[in-house]
N, CA, C and O atoms as CSV, one atom per row, in Angstrom:
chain,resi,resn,atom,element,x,y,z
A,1,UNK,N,N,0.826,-1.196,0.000
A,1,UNK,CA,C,0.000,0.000,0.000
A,1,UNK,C,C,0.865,1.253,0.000
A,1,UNK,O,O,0.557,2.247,-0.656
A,2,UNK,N,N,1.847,1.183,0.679
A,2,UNK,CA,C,2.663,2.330,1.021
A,2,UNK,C,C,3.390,2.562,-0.324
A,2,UNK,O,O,3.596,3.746,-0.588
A,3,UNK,N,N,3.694,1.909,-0.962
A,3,UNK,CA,C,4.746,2.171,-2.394
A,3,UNK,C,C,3.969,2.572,-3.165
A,3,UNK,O,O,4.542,3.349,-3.928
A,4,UNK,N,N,2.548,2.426,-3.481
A,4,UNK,CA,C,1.522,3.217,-4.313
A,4,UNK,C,C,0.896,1.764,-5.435
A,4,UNK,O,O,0.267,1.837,-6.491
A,5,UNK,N,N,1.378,0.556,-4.680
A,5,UNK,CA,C,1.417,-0.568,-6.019
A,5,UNK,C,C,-0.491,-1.217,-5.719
A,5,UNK,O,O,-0.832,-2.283,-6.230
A,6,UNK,N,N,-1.332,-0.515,-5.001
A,6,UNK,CA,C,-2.851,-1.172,-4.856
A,6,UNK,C,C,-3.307,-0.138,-5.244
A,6,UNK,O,O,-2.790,0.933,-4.924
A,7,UNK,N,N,-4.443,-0.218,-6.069
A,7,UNK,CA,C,-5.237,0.331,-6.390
A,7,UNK,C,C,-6.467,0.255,-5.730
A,7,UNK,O,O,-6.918,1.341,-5.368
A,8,UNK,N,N,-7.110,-0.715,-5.484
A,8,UNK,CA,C,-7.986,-0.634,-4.340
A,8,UNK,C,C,-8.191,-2.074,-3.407
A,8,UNK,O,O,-7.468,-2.974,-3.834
A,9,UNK,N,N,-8.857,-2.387,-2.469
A,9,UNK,CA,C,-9.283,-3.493,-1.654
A,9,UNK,C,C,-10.446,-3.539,-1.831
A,9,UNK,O,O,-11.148,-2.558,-2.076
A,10,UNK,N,N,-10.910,-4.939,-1.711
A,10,UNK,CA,C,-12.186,-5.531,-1.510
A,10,UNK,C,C,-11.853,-7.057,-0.653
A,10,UNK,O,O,-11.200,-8.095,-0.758
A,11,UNK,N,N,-12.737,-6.401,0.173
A,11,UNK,CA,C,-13.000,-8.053,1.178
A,11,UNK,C,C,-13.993,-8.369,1.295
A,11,UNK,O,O,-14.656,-7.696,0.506
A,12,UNK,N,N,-14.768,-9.191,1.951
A,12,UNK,CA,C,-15.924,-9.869,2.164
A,12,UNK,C,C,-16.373,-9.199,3.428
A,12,UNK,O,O,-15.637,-8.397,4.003
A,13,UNK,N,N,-18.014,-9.628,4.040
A,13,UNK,CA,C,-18.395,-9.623,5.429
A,13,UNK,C,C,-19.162,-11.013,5.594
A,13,UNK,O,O,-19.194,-12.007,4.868
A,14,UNK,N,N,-19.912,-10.647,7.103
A,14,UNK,CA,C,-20.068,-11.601,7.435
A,14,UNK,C,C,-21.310,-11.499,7.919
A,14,UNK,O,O,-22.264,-12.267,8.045
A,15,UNK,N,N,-20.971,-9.819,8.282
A,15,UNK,CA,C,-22.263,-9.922,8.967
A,15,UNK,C,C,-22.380,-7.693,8.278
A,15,UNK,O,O,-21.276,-7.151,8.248
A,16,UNK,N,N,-23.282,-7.023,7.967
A,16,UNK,CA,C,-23.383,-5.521,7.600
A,16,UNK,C,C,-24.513,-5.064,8.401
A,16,UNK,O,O,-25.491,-5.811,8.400
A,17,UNK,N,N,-24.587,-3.902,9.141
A,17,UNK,CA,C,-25.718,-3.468,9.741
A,17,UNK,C,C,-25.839,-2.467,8.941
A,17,UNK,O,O,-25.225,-2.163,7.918
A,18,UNK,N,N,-27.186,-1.699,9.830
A,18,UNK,CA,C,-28.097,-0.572,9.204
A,18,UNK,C,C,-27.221,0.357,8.960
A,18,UNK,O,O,-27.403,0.791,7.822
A,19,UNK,N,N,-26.245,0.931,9.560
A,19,UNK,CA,C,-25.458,1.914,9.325
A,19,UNK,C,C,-24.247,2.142,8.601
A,19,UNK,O,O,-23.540,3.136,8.433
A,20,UNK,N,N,-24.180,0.492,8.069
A,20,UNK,CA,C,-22.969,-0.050,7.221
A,20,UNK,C,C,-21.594,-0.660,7.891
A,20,UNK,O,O,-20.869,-1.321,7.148
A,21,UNK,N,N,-21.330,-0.530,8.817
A,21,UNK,CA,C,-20.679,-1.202,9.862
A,21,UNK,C,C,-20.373,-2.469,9.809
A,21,UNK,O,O,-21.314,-3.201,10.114
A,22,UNK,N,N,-19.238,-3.080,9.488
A,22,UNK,CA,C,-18.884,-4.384,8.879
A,22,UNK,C,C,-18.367,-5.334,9.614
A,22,UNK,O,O,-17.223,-5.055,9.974
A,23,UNK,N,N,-18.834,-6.552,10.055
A,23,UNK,CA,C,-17.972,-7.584,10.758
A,23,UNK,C,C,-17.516,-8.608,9.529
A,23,UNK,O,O,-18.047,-9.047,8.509
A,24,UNK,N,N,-16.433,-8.720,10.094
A,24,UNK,CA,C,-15.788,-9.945,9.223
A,24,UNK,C,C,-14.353,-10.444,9.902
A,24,UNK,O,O,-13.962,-10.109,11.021
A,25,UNK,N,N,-13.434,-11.599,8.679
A,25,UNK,CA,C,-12.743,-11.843,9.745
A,25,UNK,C,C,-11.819,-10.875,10.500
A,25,UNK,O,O,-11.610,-9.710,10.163
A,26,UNK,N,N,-11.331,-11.457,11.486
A,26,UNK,CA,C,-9.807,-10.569,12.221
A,26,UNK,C,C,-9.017,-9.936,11.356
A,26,UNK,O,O,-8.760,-10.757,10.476
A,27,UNK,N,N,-8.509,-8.959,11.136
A,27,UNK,CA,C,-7.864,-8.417,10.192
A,27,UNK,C,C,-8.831,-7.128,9.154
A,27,UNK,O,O,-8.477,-5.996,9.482
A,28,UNK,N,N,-9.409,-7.126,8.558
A,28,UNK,CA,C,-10.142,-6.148,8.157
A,28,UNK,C,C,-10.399,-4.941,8.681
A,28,UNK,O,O,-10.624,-3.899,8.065
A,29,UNK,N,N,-10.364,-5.085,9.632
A,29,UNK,CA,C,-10.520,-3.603,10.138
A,29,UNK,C,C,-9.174,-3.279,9.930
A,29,UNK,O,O,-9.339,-2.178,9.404
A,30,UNK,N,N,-8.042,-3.430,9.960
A,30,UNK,CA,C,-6.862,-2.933,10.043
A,30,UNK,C,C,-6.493,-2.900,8.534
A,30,UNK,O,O,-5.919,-1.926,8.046
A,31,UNK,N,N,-6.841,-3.996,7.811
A,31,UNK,CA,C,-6.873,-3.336,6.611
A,31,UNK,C,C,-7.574,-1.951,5.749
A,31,UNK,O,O,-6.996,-1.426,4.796
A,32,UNK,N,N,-8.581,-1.602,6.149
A,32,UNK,CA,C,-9.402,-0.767,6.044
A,32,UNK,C,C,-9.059,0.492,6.520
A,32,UNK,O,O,-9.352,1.499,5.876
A,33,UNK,N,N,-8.203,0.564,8.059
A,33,UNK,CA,C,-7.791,1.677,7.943
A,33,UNK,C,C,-6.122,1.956,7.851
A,33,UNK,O,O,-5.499,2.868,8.394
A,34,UNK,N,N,-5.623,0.917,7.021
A,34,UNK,CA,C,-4.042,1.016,6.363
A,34,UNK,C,C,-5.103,1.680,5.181
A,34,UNK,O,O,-5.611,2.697,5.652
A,35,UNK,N,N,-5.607,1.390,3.723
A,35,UNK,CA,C,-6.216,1.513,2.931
A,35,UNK,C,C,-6.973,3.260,3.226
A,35,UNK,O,O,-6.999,3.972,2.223
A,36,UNK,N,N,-7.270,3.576,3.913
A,36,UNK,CA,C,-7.876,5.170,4.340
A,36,UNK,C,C,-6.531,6.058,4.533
A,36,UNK,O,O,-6.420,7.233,4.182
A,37,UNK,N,N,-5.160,4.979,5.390
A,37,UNK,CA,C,-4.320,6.226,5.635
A,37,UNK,C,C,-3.938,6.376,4.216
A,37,UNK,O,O,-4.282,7.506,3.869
A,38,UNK,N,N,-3.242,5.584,3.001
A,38,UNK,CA,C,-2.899,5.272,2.090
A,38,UNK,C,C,-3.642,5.596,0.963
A,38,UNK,O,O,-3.183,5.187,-0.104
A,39,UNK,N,N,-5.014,6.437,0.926
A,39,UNK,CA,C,-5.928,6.814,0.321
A,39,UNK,C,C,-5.774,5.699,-1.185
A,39,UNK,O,O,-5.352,5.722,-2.341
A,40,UNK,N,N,-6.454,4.774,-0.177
A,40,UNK,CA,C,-6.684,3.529,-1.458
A,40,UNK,C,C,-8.331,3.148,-1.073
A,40,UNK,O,O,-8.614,2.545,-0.037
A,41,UNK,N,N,-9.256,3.548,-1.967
A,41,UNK,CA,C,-10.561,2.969,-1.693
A,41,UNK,C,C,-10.988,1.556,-1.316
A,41,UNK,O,O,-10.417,0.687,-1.974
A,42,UNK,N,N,-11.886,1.115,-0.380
A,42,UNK,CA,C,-11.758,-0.075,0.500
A,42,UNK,C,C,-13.183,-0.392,0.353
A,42,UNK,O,O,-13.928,-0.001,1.251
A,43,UNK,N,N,-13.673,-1.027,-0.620
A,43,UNK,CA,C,-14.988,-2.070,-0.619
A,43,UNK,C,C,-15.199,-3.018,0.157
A,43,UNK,O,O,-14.212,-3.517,0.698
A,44,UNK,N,N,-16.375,-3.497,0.418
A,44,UNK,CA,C,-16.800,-4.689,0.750
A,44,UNK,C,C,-17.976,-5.581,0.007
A,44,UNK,O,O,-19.137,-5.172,0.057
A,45,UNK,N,N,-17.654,-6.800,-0.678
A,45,UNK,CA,C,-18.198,-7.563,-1.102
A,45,UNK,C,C,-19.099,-8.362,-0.384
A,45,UNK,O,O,-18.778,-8.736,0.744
A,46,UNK,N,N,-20.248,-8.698,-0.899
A,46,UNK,CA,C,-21.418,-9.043,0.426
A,46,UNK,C,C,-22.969,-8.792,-0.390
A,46,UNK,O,O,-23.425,-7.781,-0.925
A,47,UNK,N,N,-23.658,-10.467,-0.192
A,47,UNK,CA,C,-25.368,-10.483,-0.877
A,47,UNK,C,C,-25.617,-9.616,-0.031
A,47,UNK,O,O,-24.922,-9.401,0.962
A,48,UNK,N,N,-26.880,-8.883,-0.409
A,48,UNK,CA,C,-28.017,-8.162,0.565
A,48,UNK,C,C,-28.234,-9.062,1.670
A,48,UNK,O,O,-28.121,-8.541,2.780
A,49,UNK,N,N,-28.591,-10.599,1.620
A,49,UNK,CA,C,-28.613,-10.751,2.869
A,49,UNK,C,C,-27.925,-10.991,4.200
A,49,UNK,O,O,-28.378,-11.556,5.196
A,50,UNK,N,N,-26.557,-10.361,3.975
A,50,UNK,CA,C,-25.531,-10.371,4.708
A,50,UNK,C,C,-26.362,-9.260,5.691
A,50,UNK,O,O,-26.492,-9.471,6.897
A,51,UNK,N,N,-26.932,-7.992,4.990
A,51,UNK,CA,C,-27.318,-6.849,5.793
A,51,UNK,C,C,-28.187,-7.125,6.943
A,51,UNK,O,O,-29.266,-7.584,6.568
A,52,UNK,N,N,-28.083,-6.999,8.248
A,52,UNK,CA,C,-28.993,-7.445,9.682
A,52,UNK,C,C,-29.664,-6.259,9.499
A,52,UNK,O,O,-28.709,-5.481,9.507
A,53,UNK,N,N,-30.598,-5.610,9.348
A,53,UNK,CA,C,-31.383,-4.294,9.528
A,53,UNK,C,C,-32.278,-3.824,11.180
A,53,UNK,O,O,-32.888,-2.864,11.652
A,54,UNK,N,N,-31.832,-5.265,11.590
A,54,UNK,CA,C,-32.006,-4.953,13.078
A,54,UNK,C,C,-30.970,-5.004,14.420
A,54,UNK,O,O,-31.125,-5.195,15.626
A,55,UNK,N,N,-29.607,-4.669,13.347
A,55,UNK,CA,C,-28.526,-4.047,14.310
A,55,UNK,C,C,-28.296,-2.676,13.857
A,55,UNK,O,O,-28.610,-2.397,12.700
A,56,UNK,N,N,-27.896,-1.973,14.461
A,56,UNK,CA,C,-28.011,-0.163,14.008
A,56,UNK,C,C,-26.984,-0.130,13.762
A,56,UNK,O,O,-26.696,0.463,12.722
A,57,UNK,N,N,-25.641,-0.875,14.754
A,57,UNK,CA,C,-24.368,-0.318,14.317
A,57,UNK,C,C,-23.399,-1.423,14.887
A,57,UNK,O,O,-23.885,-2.258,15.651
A,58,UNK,N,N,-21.981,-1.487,14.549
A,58,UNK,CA,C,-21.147,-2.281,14.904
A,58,UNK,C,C,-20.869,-2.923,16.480
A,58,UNK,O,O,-20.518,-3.994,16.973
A,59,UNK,N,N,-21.209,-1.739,16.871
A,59,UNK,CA,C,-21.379,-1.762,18.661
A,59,UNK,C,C,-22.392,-2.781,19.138
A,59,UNK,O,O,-22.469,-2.913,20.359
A,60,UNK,N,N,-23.203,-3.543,18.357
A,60,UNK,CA,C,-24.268,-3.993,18.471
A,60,UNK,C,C,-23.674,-5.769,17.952
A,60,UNK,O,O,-24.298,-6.728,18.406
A,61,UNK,N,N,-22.822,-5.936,17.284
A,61,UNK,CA,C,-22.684,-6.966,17.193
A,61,UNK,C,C,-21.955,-7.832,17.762
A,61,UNK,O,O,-20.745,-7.660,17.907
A,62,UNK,N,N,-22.766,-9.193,18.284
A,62,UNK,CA,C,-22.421,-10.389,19.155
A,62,UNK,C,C,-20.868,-10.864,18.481
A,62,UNK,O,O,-21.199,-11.397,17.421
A,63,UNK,N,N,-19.576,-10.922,18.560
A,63,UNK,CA,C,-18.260,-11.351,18.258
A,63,UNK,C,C,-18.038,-12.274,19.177
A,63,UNK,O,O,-17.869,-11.966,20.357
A,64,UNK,N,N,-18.008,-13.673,18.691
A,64,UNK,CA,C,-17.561,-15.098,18.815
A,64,UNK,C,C,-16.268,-14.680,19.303
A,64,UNK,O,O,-15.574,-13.810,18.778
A,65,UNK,N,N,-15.966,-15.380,20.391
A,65,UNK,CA,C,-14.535,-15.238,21.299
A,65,UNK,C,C,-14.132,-17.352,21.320
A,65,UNK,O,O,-14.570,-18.439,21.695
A,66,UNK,N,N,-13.021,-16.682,20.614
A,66,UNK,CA,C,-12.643,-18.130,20.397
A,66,UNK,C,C,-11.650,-18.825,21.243
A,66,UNK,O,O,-10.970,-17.934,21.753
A,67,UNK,N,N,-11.253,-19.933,21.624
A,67,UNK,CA,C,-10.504,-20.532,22.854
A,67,UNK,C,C,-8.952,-19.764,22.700
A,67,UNK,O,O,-8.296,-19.693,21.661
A,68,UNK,N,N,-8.617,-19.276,23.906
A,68,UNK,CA,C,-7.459,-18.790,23.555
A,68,UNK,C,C,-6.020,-19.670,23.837
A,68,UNK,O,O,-4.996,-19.224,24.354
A,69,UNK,N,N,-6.213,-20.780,23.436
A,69,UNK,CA,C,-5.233,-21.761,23.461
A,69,UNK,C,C,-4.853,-21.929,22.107
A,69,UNK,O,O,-3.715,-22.334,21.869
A,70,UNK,N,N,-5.811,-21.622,20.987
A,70,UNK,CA,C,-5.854,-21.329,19.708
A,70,UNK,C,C,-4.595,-20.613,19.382
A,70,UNK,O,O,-3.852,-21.157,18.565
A,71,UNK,N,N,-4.248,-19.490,19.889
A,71,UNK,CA,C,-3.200,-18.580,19.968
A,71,UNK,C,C,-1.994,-18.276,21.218
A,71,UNK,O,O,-1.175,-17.367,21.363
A,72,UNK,N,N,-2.295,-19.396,21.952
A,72,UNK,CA,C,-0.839,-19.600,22.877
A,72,UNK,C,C,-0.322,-20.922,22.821
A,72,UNK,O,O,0.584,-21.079,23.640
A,73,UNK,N,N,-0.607,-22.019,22.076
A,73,UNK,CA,C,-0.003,-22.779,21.835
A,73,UNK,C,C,-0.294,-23.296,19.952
A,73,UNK,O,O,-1.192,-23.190,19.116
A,74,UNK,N,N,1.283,-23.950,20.058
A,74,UNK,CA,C,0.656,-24.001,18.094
A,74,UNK,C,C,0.971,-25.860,18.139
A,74,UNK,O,O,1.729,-26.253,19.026
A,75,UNK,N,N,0.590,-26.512,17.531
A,75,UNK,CA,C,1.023,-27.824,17.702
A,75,UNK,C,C,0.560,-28.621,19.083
A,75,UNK,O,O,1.094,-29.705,19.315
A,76,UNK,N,N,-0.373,-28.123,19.944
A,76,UNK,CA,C,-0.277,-28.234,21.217
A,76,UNK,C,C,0.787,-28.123,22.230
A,76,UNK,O,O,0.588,-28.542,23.370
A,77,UNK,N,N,2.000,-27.537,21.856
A,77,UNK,CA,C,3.024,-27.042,22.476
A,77,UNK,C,C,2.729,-25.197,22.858
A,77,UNK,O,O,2.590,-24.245,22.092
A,78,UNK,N,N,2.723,-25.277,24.315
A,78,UNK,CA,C,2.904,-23.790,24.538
A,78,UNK,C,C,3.640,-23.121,24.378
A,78,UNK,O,O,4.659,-23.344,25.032
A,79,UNK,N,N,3.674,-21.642,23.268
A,79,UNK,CA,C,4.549,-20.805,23.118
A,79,UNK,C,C,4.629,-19.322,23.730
A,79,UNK,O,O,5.509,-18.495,23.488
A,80,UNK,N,N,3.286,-19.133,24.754
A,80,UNK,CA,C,3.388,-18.210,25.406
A,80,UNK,C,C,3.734,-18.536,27.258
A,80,UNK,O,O,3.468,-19.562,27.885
A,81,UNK,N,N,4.247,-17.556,27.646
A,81,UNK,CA,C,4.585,-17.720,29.284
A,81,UNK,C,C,3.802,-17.999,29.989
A,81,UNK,O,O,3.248,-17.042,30.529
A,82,UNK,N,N,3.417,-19.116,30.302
A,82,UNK,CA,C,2.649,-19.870,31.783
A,82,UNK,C,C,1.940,-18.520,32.392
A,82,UNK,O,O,2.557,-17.530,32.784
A,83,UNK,N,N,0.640,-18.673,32.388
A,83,UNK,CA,C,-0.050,-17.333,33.594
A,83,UNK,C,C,-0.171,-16.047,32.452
A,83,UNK,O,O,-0.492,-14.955,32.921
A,84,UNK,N,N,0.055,-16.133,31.097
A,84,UNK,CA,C,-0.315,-15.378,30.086
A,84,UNK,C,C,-1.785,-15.633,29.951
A,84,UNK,O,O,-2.163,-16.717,30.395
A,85,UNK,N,N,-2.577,-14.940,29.488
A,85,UNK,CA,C,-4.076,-15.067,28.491
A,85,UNK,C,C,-3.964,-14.319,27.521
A,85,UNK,O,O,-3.226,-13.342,27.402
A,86,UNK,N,N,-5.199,-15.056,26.292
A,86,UNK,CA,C,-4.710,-14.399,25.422
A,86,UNK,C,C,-6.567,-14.010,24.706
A,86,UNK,O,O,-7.503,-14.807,24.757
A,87,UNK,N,N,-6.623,-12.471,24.052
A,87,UNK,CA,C,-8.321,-12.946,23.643
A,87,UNK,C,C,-7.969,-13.050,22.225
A,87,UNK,O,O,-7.034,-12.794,21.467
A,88,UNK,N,N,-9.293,-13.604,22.215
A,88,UNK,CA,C,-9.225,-14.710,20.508
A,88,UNK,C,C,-10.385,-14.183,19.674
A,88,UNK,O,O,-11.260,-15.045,19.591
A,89,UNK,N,N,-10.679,-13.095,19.048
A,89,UNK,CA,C,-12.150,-12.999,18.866
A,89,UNK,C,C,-11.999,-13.613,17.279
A,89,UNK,O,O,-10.932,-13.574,16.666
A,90,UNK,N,N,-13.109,-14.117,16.792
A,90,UNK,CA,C,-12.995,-14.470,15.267
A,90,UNK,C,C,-13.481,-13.911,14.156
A,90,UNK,O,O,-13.641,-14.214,12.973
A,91,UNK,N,N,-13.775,-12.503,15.276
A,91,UNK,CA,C,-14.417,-11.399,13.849
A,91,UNK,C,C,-14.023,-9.980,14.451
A,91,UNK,O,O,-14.082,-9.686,15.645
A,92,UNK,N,N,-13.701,-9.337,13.643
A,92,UNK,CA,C,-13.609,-7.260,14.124
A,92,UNK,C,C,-14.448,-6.905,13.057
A,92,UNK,O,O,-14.720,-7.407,11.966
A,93,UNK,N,N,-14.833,-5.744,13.773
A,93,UNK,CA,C,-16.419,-4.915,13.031
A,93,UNK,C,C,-15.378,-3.547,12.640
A,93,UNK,O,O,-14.686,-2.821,13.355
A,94,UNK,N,N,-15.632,-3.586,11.152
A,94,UNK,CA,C,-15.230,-2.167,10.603
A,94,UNK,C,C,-15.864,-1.135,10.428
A,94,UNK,O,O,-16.795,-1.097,9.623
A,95,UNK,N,N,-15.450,0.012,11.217
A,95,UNK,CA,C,-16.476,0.640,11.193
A,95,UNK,C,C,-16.879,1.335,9.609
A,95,UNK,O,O,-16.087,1.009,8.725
A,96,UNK,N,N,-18.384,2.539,9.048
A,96,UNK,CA,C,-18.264,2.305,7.855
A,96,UNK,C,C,-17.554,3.877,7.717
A,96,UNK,O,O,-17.775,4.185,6.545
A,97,UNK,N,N,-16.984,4.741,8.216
A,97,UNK,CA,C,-16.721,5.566,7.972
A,97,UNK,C,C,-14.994,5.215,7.261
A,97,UNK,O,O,-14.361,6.208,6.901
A,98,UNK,N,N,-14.400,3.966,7.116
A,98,UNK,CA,C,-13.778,3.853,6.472
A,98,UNK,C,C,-14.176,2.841,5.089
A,98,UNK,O,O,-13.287,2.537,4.294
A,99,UNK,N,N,-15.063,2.545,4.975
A,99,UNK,CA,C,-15.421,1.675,3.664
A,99,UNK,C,C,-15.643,3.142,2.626
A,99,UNK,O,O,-15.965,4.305,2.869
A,100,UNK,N,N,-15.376,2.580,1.701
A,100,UNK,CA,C,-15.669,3.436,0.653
A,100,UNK,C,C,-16.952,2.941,-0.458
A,100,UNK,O,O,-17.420,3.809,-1.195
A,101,UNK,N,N,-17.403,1.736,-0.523
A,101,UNK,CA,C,-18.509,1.177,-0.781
A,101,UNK,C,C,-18.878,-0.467,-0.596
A,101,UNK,O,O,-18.068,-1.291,-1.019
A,102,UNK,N,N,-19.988,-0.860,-0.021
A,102,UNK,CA,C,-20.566,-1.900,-0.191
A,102,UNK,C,C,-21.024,-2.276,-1.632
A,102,UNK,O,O,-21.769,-1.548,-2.288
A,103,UNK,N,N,-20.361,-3.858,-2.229
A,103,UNK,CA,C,-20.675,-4.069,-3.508
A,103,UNK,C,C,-21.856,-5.534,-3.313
A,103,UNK,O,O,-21.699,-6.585,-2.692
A,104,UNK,N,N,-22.870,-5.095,-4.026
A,104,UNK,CA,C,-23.820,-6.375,-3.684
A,104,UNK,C,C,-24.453,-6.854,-5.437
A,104,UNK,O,O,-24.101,-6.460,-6.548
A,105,UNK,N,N,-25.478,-7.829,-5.011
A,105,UNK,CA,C,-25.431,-8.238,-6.632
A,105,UNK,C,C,-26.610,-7.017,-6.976
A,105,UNK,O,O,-27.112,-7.125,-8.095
A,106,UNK,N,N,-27.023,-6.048,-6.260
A,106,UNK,CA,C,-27.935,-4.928,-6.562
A,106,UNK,C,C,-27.402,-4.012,-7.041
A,106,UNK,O,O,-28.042,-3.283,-7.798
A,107,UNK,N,N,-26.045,-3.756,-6.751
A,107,UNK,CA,C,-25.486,-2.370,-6.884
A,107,UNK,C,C,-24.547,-2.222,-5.767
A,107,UNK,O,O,-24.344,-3.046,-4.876
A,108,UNK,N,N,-23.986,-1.047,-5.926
A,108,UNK,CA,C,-23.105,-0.906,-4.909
A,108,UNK,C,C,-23.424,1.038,-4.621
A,108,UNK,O,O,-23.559,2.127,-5.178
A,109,UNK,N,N,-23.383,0.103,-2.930
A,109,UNK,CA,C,-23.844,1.477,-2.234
A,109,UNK,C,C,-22.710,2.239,-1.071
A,109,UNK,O,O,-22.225,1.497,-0.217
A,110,UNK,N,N,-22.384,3.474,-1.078
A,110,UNK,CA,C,-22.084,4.135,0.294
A,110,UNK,C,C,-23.153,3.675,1.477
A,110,UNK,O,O,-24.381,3.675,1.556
A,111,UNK,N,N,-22.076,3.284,2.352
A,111,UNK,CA,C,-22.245,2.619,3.763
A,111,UNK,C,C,-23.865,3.443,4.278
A,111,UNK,O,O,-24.811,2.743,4.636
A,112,UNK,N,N,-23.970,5.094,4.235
A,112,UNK,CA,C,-24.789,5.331,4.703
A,112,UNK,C,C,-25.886,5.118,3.526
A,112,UNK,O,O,-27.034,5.538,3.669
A,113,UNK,N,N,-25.643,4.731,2.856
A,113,UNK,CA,C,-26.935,4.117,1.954
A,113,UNK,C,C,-27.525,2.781,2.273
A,113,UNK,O,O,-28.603,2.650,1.692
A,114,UNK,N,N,-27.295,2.068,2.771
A,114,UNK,CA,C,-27.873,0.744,2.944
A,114,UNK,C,C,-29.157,0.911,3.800
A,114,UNK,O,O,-30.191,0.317,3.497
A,115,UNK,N,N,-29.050,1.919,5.124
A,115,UNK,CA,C,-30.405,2.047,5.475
A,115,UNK,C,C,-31.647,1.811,4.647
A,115,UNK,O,O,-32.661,1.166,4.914
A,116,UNK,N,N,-31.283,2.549,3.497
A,116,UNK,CA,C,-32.690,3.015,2.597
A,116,UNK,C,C,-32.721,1.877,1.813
A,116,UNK,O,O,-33.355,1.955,0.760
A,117,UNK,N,N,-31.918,0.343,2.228
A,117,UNK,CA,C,-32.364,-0.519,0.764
A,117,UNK,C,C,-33.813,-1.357,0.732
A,117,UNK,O,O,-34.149,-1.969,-0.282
């Protein structure tokens, strides 16, 4: 991103609310806002019925917390220090003020457009 060699991103969701607010996997959100500092436009790919219209906003969505042994041991060998924890979630919610559009098989809309679909 930094050398100028992307032209744009598109990832998937998993889950889109009313306000456009995106869960998907770990990582996306951080892509999304590397892609904003880097002024590279950042889609998300996703049917209409990905959209929940009865969550308002990212703050609202339930994120699966996954065993955190997942990520302190690899092989079943522990690689973190005894009396460490670690959290494991299996989704981050992007918020939509960094998407630059939702692409669906309808069209593709700005985040604050999905309300009205």
């Amino acid at each position: 991103m930094q050398k100028g060699e992307i032209d744009l991103c598109i990832v998937g969701a998993d889950r889109i609310t009313a306000n456009g607010d995106v869960a998907n996997k770990i990582g996306t959100y951080e892509k999304a806002v590397l892609a904003k500092e880097n002024n590279i436009p950042f889609y998300v790919a996703a049917t209409v019925s990905t959209i929940d219209f009865s969550i308002k906003s990212g703050n609202e969505i339930p994120i699966e917390e996954r065993n955190e042994d997942e990520v302190l041991s690899v092989n079943n060998i522990r690689i973190a220090p005894i009396g460490s924890h670690a959290l494991n979630p299996a989704f981050d919610v992007t918020p939509a003020k960094y998407i630059t559009g939702i692409i669906t098989e309808i069209g593709i809309f700005k985040p604050e457009e999905i309300k009205n679909l």
